[in-house]
PDB file with SEQRES, HELIX, SHEET and CRYST1 records, atoms N, CA, C and O in Angstrom:
SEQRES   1 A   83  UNK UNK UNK UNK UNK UNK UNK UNK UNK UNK UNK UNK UNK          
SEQRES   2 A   83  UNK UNK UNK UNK UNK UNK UNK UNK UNK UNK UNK UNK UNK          
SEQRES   3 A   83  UNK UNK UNK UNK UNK UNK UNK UNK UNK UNK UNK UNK UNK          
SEQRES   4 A   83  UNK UNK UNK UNK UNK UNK UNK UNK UNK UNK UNK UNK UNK          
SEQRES   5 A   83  UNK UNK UNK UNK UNK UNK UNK UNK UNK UNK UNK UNK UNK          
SEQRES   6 A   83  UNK UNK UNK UNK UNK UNK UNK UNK UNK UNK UNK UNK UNK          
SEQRES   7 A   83  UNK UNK UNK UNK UNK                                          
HELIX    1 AA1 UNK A   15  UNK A   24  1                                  10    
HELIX    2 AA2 UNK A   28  UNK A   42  1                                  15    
HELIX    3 AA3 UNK A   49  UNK A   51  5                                   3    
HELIX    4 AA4 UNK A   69  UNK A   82  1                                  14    
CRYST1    1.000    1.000    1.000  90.00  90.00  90.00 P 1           1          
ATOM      1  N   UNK A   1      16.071 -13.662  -5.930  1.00  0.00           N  
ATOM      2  CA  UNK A   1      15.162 -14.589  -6.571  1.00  0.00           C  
ATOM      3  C   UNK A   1      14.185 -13.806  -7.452  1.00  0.00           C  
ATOM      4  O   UNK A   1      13.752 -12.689  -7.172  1.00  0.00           O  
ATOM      5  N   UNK A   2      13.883 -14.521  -8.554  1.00  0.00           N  
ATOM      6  CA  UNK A   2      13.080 -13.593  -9.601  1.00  0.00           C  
ATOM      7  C   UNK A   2      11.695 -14.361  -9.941  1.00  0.00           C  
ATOM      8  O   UNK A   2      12.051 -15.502 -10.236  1.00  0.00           O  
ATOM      9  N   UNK A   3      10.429 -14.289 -10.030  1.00  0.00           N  
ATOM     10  CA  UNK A   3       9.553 -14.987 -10.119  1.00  0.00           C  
ATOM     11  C   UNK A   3       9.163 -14.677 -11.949  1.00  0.00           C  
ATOM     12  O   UNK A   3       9.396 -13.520 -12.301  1.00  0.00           O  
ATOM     13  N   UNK A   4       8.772 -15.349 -12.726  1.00  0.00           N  
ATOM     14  CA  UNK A   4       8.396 -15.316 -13.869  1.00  0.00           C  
ATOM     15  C   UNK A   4       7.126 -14.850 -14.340  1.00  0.00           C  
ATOM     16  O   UNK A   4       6.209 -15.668 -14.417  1.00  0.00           O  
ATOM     17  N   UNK A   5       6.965 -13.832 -14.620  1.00  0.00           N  
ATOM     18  CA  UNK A   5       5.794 -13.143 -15.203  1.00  0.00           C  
ATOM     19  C   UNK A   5       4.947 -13.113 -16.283  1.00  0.00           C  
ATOM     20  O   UNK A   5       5.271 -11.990 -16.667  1.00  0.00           O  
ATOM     21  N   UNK A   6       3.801 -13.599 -17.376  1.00  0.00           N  
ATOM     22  CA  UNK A   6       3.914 -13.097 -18.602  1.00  0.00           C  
ATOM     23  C   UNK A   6       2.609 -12.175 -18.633  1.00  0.00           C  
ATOM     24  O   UNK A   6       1.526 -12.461 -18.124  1.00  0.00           O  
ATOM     25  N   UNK A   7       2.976 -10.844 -19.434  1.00  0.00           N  
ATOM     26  CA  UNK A   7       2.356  -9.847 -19.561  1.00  0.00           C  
ATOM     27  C   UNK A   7       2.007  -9.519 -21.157  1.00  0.00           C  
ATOM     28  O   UNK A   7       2.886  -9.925 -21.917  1.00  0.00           O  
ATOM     29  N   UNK A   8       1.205  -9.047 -21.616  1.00  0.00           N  
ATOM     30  CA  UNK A   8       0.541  -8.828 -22.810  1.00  0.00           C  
ATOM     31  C   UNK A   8       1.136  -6.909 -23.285  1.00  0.00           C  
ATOM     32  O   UNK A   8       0.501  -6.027 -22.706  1.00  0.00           O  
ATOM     33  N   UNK A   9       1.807  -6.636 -23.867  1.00  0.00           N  
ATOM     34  CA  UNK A   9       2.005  -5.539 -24.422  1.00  0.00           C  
ATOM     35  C   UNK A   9       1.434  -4.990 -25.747  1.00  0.00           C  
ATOM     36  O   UNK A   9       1.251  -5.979 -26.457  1.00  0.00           O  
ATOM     37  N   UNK A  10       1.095  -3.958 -26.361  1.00  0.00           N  
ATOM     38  CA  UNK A  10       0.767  -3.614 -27.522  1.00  0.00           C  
ATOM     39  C   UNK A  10       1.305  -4.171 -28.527  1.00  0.00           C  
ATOM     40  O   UNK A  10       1.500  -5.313 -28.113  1.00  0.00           O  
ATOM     41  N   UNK A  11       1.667  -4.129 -29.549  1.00  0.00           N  
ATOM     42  CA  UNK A  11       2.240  -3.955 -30.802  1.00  0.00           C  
ATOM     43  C   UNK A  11       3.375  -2.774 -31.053  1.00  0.00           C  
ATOM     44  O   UNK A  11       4.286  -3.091 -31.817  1.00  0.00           O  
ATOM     45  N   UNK A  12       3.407  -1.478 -30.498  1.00  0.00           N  
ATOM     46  CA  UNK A  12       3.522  -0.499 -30.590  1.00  0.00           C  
ATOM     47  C   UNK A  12       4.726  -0.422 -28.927  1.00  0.00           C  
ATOM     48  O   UNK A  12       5.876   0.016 -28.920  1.00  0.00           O  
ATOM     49  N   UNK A  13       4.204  -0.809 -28.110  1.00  0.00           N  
ATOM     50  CA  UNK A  13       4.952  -1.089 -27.073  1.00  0.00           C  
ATOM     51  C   UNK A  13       5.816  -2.190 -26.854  1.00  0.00           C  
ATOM     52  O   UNK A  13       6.560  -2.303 -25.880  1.00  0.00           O  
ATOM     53  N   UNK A  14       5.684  -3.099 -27.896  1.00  0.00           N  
ATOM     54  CA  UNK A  14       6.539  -3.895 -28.054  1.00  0.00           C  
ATOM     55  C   UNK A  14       7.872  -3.226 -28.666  1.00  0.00           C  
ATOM     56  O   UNK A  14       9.002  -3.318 -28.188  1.00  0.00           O  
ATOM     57  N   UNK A  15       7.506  -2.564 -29.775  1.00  0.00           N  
ATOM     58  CA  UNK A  15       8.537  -2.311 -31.062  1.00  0.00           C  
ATOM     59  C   UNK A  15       9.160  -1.166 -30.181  1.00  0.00           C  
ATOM     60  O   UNK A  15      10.366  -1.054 -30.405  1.00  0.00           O  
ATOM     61  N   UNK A  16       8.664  -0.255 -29.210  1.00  0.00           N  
ATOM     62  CA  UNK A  16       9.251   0.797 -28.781  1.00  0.00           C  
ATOM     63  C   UNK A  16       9.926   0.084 -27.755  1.00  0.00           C  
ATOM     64  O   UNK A  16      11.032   0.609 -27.627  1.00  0.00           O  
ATOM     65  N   UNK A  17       9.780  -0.926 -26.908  1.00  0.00           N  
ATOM     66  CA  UNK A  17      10.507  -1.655 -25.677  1.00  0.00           C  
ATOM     67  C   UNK A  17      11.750  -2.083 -26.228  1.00  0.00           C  
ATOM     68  O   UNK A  17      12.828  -1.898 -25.663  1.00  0.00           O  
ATOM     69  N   UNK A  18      11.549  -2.888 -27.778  1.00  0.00           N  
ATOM     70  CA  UNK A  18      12.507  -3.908 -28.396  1.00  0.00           C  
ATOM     71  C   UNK A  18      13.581  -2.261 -28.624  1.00  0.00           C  
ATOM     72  O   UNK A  18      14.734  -1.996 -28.281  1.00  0.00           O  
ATOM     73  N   UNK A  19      12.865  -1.721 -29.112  1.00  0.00           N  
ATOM     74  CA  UNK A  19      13.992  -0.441 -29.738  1.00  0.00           C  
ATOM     75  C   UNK A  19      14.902   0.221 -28.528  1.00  0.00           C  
ATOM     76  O   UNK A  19      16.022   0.634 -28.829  1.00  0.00           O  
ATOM     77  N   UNK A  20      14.465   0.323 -27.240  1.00  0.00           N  
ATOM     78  CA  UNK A  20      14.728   1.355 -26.701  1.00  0.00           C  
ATOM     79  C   UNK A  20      16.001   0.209 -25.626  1.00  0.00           C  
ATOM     80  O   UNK A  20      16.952   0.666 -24.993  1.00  0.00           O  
ATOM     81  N   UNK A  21      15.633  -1.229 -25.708  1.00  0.00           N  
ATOM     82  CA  UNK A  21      16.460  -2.191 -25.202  1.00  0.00           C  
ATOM     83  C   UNK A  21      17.748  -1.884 -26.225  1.00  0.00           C  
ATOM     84  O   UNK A  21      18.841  -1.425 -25.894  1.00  0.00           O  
ATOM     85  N   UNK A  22      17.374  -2.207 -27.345  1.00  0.00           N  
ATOM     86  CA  UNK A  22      19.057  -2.628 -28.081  1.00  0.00           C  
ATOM     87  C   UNK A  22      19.164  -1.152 -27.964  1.00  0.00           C  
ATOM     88  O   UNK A  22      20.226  -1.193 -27.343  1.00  0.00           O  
ATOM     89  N   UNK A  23      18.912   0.167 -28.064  1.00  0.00           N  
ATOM     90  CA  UNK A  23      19.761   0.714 -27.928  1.00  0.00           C  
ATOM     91  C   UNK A  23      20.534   1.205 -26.628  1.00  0.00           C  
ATOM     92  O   UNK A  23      21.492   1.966 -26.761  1.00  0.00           O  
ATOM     93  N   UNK A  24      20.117   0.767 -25.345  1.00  0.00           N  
ATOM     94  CA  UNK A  24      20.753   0.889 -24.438  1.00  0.00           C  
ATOM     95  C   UNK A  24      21.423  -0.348 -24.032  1.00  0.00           C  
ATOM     96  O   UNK A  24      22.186  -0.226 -23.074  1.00  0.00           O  
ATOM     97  N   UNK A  25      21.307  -1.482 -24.535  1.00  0.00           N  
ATOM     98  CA  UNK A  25      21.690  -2.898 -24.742  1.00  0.00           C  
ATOM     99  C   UNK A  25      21.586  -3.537 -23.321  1.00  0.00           C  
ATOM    100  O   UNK A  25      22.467  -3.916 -22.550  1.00  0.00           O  
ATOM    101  N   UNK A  26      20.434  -3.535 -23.239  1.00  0.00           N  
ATOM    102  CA  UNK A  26      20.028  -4.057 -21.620  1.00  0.00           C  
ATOM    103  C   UNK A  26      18.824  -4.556 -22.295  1.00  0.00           C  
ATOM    104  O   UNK A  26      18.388  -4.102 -23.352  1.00  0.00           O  
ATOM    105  N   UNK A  27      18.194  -5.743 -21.462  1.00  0.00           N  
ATOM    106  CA  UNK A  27      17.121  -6.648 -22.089  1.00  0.00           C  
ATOM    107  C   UNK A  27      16.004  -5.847 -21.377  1.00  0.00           C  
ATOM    108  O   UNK A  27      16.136  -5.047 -20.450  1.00  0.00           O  
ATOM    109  N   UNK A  28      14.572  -6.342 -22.185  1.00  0.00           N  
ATOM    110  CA  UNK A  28      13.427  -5.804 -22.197  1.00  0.00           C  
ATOM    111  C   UNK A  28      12.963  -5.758 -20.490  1.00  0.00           C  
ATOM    112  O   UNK A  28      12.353  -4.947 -19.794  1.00  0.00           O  
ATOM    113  N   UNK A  29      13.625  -7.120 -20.251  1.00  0.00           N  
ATOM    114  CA  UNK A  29      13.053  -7.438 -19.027  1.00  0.00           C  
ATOM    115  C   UNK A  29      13.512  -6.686 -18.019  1.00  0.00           C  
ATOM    116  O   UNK A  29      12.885  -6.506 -16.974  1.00  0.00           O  
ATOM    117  N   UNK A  30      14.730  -6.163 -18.300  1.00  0.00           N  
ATOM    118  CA  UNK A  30      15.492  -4.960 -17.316  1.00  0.00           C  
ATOM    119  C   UNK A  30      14.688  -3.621 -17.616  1.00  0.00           C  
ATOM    120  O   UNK A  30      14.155  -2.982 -16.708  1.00  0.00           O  
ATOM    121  N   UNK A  31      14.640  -3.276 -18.824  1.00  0.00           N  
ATOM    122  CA  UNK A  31      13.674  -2.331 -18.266  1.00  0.00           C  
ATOM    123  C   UNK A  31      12.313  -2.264 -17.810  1.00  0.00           C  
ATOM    124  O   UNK A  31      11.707  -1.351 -17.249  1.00  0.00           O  
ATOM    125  N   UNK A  32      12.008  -3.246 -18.111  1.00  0.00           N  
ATOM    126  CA  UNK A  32       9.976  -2.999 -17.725  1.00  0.00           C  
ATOM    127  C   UNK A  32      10.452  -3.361 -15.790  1.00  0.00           C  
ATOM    128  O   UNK A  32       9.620  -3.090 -14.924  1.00  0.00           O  
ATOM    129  N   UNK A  33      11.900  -3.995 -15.389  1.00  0.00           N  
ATOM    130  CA  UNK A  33      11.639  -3.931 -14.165  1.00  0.00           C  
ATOM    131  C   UNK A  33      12.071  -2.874 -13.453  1.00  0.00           C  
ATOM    132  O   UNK A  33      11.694  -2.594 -12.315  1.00  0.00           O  
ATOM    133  N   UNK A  34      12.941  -2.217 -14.171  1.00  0.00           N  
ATOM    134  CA  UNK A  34      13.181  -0.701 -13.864  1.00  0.00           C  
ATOM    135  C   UNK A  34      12.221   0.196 -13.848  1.00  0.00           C  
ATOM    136  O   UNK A  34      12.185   0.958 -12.882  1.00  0.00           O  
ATOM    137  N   UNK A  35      11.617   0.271 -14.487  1.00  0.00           N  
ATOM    138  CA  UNK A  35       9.970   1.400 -15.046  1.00  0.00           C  
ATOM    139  C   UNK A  35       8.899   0.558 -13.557  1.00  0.00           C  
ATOM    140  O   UNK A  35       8.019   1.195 -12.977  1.00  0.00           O  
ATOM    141  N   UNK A  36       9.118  -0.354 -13.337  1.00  0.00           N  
ATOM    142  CA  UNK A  36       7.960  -1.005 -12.360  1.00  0.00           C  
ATOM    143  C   UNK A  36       8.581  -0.057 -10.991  1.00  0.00           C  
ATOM    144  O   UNK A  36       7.999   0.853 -10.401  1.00  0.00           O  
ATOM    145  N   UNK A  37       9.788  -0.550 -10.763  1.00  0.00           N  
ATOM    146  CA  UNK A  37      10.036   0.091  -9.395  1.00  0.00           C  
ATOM    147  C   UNK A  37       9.822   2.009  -9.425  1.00  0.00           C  
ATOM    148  O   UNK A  37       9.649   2.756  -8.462  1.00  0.00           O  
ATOM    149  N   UNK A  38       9.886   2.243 -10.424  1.00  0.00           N  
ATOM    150  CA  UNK A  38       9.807   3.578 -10.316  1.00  0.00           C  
ATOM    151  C   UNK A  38       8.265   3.748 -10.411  1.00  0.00           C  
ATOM    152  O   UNK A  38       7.958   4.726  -9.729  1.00  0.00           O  
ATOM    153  N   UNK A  39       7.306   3.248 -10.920  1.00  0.00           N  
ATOM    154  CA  UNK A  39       6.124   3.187 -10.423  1.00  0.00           C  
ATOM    155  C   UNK A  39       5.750   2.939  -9.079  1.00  0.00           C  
ATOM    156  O   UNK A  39       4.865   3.403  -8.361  1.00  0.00           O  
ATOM    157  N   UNK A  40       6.498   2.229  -8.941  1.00  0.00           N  
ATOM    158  CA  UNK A  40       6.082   1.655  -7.073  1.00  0.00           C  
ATOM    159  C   UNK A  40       6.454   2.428  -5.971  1.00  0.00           C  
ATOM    160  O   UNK A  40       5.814   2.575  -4.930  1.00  0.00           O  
ATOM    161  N   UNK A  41       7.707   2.990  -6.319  1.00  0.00           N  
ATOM    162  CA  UNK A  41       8.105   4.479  -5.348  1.00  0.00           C  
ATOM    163  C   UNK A  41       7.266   5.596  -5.443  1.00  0.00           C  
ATOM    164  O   UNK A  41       7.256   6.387  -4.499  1.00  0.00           O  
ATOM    165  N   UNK A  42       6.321   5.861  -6.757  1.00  0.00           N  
ATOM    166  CA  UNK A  42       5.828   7.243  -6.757  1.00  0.00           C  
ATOM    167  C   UNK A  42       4.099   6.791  -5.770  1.00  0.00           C  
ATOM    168  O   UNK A  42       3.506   7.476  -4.937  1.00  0.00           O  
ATOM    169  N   UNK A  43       3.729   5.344  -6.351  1.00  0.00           N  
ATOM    170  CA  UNK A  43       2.773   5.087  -5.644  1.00  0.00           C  
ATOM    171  C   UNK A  43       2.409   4.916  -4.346  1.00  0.00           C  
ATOM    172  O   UNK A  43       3.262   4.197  -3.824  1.00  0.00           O  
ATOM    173  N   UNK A  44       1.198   5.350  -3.223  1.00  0.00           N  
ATOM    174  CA  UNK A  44       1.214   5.443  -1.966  1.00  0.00           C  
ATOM    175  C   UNK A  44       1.422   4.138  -1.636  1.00  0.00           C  
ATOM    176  O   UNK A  44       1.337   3.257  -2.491  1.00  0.00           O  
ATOM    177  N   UNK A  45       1.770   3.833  -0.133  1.00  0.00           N  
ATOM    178  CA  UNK A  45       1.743   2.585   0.407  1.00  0.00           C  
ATOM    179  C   UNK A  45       0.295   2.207   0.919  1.00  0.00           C  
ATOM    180  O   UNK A  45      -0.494   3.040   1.364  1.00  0.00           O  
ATOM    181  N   UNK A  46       0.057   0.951   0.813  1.00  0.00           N  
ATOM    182  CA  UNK A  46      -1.347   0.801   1.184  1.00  0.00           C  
ATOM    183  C   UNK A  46      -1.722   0.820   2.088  1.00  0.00           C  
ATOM    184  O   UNK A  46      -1.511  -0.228   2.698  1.00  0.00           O  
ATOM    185  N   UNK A  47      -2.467   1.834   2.828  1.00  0.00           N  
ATOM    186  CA  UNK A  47      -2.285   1.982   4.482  1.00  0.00           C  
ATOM    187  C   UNK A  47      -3.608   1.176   4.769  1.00  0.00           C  
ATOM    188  O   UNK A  47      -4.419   0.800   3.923  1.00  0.00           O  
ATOM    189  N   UNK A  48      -3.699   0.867   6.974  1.00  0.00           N  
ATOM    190  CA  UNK A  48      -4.656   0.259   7.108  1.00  0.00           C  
ATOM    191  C   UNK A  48      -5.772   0.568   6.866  1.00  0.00           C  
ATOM    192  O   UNK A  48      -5.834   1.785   7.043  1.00  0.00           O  
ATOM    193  N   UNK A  49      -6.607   0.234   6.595  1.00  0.00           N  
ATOM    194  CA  UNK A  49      -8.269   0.427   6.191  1.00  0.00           C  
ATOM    195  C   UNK A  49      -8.608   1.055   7.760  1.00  0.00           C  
ATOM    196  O   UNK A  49      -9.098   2.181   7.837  1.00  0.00           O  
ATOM    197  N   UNK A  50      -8.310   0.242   9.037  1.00  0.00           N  
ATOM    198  CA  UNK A  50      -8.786   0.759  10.036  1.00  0.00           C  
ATOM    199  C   UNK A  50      -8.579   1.965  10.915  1.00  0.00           C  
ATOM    200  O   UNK A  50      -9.183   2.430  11.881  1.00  0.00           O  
ATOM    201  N   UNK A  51      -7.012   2.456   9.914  1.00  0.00           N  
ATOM    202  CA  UNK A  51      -6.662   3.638  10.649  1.00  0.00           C  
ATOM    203  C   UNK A  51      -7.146   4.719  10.359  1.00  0.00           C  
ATOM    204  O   UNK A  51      -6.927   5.723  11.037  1.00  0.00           O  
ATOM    205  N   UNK A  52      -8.272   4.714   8.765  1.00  0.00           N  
ATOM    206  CA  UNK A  52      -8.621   5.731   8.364  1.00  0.00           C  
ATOM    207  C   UNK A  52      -9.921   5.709   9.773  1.00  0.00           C  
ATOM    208  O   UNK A  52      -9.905   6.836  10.268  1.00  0.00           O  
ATOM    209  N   UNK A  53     -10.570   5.151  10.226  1.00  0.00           N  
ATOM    210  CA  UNK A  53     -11.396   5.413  11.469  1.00  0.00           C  
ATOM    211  C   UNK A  53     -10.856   6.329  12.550  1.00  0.00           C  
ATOM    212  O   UNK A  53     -11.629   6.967  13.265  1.00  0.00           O  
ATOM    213  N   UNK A  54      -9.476   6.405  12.687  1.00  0.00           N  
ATOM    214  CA  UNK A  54      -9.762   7.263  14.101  1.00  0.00           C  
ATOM    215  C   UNK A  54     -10.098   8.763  13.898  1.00  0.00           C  
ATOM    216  O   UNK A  54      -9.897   9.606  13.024  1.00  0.00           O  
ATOM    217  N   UNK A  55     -10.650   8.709  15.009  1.00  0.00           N  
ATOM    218  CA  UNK A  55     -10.977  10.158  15.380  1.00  0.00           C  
ATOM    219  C   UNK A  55     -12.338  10.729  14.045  1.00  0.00           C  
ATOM    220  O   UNK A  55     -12.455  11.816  13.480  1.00  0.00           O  
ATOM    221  N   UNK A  56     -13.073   9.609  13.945  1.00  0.00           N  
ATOM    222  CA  UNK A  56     -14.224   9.609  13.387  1.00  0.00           C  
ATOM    223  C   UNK A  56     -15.346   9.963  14.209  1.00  0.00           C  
ATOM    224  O   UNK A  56     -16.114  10.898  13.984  1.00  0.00           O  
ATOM    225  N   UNK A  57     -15.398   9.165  15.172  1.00  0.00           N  
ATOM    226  CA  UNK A  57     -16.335   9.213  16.283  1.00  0.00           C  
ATOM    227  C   UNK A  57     -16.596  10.585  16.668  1.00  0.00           C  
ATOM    228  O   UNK A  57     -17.747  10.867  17.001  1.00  0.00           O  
ATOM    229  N   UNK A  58     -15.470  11.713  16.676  1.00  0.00           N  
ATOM    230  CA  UNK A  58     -15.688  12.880  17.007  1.00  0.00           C  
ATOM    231  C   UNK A  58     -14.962  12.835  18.665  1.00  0.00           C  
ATOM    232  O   UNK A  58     -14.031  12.071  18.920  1.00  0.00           O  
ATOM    233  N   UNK A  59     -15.499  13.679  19.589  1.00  0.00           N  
ATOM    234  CA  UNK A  59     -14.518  14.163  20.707  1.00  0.00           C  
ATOM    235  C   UNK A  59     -15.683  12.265  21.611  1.00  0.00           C  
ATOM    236  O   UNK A  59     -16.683  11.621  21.295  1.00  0.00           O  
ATOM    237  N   UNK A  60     -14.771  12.227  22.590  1.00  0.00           N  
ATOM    238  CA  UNK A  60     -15.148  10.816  23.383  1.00  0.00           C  
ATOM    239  C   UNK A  60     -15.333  11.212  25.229  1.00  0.00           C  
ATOM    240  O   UNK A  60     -15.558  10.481  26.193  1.00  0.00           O  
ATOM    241  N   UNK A  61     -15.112  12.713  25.101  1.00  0.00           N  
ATOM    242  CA  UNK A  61     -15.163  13.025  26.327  1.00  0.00           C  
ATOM    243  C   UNK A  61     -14.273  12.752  27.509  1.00  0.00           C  
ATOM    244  O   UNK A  61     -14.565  12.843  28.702  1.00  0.00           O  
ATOM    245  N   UNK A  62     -13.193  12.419  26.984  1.00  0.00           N  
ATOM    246  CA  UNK A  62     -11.883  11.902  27.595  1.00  0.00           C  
ATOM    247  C   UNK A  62     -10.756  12.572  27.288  1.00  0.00           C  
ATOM    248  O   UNK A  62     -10.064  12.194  26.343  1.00  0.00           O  
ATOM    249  N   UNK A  63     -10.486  13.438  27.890  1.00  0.00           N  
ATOM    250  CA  UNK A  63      -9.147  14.243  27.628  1.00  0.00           C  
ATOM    251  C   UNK A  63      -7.925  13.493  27.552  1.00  0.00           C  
ATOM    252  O   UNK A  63      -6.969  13.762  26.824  1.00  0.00           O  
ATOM    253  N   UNK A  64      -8.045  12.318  28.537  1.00  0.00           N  
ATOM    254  CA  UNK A  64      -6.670  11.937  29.065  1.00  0.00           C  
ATOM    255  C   UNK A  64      -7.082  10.219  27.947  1.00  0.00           C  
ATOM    256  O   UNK A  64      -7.007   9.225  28.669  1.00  0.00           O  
ATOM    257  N   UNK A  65      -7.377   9.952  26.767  1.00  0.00           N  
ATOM    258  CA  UNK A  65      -7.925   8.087  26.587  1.00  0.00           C  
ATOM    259  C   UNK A  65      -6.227   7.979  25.830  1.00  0.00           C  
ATOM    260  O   UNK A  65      -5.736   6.852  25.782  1.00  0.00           O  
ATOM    261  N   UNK A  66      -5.685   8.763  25.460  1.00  0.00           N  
ATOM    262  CA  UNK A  66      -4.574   8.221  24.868  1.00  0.00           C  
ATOM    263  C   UNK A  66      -3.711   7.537  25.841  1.00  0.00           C  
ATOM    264  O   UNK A  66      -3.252   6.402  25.711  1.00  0.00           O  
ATOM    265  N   UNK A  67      -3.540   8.312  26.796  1.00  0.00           N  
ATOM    266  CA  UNK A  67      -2.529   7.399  27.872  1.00  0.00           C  
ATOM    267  C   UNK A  67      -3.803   6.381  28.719  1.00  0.00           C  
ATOM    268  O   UNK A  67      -3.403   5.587  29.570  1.00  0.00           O  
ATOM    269  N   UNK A  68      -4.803   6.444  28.519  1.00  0.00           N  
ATOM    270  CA  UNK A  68      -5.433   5.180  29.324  1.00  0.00           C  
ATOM    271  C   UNK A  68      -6.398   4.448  28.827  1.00  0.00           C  
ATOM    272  O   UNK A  68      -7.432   4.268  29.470  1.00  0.00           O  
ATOM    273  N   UNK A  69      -6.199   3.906  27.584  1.00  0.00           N  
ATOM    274  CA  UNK A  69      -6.691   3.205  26.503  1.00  0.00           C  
ATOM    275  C   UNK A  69      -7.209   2.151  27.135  1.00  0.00           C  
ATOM    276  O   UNK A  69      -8.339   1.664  27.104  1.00  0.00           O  
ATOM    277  N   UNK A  70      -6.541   1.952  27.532  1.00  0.00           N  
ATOM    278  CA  UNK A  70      -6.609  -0.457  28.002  1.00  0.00           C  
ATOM    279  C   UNK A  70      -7.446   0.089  29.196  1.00  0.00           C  
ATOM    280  O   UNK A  70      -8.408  -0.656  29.386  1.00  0.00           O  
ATOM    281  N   UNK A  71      -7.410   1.130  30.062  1.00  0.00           N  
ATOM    282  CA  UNK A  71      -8.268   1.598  31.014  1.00  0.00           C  
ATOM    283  C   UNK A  71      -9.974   1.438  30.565  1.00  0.00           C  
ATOM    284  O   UNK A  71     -10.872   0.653  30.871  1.00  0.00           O  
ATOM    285  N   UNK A  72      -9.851   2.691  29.636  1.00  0.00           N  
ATOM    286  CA  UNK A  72     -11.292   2.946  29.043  1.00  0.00           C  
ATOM    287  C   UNK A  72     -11.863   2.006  28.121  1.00  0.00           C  
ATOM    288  O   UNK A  72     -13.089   2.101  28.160  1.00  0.00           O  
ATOM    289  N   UNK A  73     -11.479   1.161  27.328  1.00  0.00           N  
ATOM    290  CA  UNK A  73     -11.905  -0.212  26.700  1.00  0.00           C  
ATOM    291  C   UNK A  73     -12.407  -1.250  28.265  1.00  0.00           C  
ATOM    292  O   UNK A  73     -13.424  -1.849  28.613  1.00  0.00           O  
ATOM    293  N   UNK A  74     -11.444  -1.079  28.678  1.00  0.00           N  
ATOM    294  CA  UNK A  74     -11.609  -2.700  29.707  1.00  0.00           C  
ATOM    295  C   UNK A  74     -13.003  -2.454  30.437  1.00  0.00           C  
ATOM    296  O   UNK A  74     -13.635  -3.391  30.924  1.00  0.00           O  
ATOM    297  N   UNK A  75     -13.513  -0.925  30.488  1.00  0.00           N  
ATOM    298  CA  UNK A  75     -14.434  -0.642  31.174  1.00  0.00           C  
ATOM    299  C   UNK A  75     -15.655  -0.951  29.741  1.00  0.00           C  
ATOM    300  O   UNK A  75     -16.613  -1.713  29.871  1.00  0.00           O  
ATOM    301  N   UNK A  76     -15.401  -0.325  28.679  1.00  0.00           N  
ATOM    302  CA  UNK A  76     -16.505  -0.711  27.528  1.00  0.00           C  
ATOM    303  C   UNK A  76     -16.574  -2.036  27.853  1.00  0.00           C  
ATOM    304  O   UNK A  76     -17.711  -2.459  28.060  1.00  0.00           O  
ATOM    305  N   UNK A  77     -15.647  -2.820  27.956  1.00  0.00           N  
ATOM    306  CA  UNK A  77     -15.735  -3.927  27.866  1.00  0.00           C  
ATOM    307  C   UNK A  77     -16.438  -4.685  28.958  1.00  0.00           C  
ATOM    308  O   UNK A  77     -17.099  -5.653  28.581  1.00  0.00           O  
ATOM    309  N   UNK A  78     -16.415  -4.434  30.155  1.00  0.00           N  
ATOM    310  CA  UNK A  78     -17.425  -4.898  31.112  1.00  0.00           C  
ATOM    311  C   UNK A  78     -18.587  -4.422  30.951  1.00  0.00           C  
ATOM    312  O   UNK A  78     -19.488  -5.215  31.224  1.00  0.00           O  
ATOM    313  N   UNK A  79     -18.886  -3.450  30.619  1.00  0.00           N  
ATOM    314  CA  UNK A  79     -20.487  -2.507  30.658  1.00  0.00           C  
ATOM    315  C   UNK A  79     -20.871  -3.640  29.491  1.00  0.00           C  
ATOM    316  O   UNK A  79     -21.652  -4.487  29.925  1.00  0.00           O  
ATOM    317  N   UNK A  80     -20.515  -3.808  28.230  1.00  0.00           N  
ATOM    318  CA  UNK A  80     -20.629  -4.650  27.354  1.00  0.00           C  
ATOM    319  C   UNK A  80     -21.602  -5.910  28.039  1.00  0.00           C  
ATOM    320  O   UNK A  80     -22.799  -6.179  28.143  1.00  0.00           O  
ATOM    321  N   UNK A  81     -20.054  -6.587  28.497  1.00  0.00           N  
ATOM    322  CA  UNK A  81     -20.713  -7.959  29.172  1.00  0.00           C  
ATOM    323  C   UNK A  81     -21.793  -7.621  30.226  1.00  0.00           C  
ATOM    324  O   UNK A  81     -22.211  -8.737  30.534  1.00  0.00           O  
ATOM    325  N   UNK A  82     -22.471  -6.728  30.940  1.00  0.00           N  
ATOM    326  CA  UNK A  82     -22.981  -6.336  31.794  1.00  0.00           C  
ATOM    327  C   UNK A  82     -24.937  -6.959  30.967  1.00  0.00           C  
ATOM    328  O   UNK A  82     -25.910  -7.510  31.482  1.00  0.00           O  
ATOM    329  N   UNK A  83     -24.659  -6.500  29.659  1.00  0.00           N  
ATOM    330  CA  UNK A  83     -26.020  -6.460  29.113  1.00  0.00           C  
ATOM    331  C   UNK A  83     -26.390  -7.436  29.102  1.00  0.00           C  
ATOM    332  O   UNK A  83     -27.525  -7.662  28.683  1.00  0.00           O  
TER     333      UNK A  83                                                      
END                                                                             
């Protein structure tokens, strides 16, 4: 499925798109979607915003919180409700 786009090009990027189509005789639209995906492979993936946080906090005094996560939260989490 292809969704319909319209995009604004130069003057200059037009005449070089129109040129560079007929001579490989593939339409404009094949290449600007060819040139897109190869933009999109070189570009990073958008990672979570929240993963750039870990290990911000610095050391947590817990050697062992990776294997006992749901441990050490559930306890934040009562001291929490405690207040």
């Amino acid at each position: 499925m292809m969704t319909r786009v319209q995009i604004l090009l130069t003057e200059e990027q037009d005449r070089r798109l129109e040129a560079l189509a007929a001579k490989r005789r593939e339409s404009k639209g094949k290449l600007i979607r060819r040139a897109l995906d190869l933009l999109l492979r070189t570009e990073p993936a958008e990672e979570e915003p929240l993963l750039n946080l870990i290990g911000q906090a610095g050391r947590g005094g817990q050697s062992d919180a990776s294997g006992r996560h749901d441990h050490i939260l559930a306890g934040y989490e009562r001291a929490r409700n405690r207040r």
